[in-house]
C-alpha positions in Angstrom: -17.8 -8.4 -8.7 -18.1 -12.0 -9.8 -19.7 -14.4 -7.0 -16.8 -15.9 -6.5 -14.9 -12.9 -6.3 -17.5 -12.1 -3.5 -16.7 -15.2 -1.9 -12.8 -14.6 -1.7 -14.1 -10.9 -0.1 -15.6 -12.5 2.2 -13.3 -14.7 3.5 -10.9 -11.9 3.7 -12.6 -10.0 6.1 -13.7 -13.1 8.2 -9.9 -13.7 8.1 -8.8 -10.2 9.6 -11.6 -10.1 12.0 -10.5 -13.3 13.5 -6.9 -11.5 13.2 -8.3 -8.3 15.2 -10.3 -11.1 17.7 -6.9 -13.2 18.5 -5.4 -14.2 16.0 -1.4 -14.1 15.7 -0.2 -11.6 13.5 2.0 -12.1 10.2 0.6 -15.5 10.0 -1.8 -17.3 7.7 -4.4 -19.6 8.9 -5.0 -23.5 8.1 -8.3 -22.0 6.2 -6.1 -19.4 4.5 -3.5 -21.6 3.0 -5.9 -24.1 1.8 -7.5 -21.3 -0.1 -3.8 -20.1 -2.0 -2.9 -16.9 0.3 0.7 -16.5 0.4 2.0 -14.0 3.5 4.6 -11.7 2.1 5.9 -10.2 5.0 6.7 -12.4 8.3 7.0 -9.7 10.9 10.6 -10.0 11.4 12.7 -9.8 8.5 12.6 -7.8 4.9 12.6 -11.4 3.1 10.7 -10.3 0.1 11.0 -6.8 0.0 13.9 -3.9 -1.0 14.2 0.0 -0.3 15.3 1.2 -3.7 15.4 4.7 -5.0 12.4 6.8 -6.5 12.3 6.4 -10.0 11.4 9.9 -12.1 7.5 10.3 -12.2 5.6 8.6 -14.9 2.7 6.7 -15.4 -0.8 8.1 -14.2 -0.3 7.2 -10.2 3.7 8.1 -10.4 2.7 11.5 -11.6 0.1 12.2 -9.7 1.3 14.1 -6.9 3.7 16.8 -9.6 0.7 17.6 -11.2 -1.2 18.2 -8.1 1.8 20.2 -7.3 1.7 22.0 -10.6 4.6 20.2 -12.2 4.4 17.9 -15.4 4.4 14.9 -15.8 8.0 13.4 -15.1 9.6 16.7 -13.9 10.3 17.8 -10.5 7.9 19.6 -8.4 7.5 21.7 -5.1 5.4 19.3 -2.9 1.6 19.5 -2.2 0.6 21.1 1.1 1.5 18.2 3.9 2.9 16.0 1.1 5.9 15.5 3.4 5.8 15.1 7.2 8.4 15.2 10.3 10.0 11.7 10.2 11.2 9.9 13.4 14.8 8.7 13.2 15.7 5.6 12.5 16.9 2.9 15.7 20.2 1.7 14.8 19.0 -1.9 15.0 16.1 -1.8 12.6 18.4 1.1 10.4 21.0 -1.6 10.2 18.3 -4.6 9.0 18.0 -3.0 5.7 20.3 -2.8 2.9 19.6 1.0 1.3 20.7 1.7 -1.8 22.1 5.5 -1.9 19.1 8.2 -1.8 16.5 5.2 -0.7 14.2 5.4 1.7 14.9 3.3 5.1 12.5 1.4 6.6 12.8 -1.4 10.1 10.8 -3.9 11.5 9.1 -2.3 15.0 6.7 -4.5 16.8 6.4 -7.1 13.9 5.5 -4.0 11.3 7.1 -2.8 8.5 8.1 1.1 9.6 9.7 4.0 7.8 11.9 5.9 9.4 14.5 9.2 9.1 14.7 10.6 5.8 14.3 10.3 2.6 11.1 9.9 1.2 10.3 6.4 -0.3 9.2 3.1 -1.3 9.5 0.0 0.4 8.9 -2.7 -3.1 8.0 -6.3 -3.3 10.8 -8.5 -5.3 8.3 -9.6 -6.8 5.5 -8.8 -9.7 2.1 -9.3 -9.8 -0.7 -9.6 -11.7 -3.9 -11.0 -11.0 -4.3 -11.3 -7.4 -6.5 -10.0 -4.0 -4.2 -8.4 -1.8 -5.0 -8.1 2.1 -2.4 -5.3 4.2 -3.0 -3.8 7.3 -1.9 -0.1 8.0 -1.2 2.2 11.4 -0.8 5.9 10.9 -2.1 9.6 12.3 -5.1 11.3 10.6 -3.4 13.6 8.4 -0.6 11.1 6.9 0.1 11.2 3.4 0.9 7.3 2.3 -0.6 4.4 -0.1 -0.4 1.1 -1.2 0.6 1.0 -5.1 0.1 -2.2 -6.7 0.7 -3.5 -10.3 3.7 -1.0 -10.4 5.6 -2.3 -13.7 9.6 -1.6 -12.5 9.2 -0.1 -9.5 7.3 3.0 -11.4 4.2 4.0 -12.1 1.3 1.7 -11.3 -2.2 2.1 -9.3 -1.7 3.9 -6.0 -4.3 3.0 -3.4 -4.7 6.0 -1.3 -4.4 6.6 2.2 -3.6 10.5 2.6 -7.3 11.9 3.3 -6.8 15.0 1.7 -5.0 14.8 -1.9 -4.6 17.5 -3.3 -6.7 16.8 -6.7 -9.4 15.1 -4.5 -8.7 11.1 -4.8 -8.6 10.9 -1.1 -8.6 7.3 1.1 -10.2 4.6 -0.4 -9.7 6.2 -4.0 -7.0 5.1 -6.4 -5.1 7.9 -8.0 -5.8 9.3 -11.0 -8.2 6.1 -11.5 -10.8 6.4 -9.4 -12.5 8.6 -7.0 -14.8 7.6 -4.4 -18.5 9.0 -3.8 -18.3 9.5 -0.5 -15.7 10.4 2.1 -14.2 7.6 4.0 -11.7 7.3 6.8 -9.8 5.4 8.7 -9.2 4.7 12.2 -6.4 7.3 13.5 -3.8 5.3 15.3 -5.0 2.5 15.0 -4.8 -0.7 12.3 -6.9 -0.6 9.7 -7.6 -3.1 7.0 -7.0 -2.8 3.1 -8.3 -5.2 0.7 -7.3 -4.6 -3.3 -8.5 -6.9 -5.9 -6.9 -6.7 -9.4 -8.2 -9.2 -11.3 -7.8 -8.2 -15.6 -9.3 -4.5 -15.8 -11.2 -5.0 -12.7 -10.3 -3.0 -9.7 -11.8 -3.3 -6.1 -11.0 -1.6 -2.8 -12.3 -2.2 0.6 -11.7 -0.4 3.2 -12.2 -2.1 7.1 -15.0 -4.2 5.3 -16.5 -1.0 2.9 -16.1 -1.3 -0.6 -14.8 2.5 -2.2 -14.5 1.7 -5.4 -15.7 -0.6 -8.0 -14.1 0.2 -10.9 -12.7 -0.6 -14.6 -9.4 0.2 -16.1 -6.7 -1.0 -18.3 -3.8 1.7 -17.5 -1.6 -1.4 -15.8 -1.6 -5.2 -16.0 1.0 -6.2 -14.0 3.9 -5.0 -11.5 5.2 -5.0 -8.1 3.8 -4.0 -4.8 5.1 -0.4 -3.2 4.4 0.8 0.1 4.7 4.5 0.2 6.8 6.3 3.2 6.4 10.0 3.4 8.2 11.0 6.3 5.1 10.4 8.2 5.3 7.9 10.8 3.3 4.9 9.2 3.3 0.8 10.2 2.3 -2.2 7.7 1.8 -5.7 8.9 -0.2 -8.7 8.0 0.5 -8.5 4.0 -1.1 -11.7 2.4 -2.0 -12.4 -1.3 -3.6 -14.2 -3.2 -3.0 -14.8 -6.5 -6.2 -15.1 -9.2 -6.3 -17.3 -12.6 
């Protein structure tokens, strides 16, 4: 990573400790504006976001889990041991602040987080597409939840899935990206409690940190550019604090 790359890391995590330490969340400081971070969700509405239906599997993160299944690439497969959890329904209020598209996933606002709920299975996708960029999300779920963070996801399909399911299947477990980039060592989060992802994309360069740990360090050109996806799979699992900021 690029000193100045190191540099916008840094600030980063002093940013979200002085989140953890007091500071409101779903807000970007004086410090953080004057640096170009943009807060994409504002802990009360869906501004910015969309529930839309899942698109076939392509792509190398899309496909991922149907070949870990033992299905192909783009076909329909029987899901991965704890792939899919027990969701909790949906409250009428936050069921009713989402327009779903038939056979999307549903997702409300709880406690200023973004929260699946009920059933199906889903995505909760950024209107908008990215390309170079550091993104900065925090996340709330149970120890054996199977979810991610996909960014540069050209269409709503496909794209680098940032993992946080500690035990997929073909062994890119949290902190890895899928079928990118394993890490060395194991690394979890706190269960039930936030935790703090950091992703830089910036050209073929690819960093995760993980509550101030960096699991991989990595090269690859399989996607340039496409929109954010937060993954719901019928596991309970909360999202707040979701900044960028865009890179040259």
């Amino acid at each position: 990573m690029t000193k100045t790359r190191a540099l916008f890391a840094a600030c980063t995590l002093v940013a979200w400790s002085a989140m953890v330490f007091g500071q409101s969340v779903n807000t970007l400081t004086a410090q953080e504006k004057a640096q170009g971070w943009q807060l994409l969700f504002d802990g009360k509405t869906f501004k910015g976001w969309h529930s839309a239906p899942a698109p076939a599997a392509r792509g190398r993160a899309g496909a991922g889990a149907g070949r870990a299944a033992g299905g192909r690439a783009g076909a329909p497969a029987a899901p991965a041991p704890g792939q899919t959890g027990t969701p909790k329904p949906c409250t009428a209020k936050g069921a009713a602040a989402l327009t779903v598209p038939a056979g999307s996933s549903h997702w409300e606002v709880v406690d200023g987080a973004l929260t699946g709920c009920g059933e199906p299975a889903g995505y909760l996708n950024s209107d908008q597409s990215y390309k170079n960029f550091v993104l900065a999300i925090d996340f709330k779920c149970s120890a054996d939840t199977n979810s991610g963070v996909y960014v540069r996801s050209p269409k709503e399909n496909g794209g680098y899935e940032v993992q946080i399911w500690r035990q997929q299947p073909a062994g890119y477990n949290t902190g890895g990206i899928v079928n990118t980039a394993k890490t060395a060592k194991e690394y979890t989060f706190k269960p039930d409690q936030w935790n703090h992802y950091e992703i830089t994309a910036d050209g073929d360069h690819l960093v995760v940190v993980l509550n101030g740990d960096t699991t991989v360090d990595v090269h690859d050109k399989g996607f340039s550019e496409g929109n954010i996806r937060l993954q719901y799979q019928m596991y309970p699992v909360a999202f707040r604090n979701v900044k960028i900021k865009p890179l040259p």
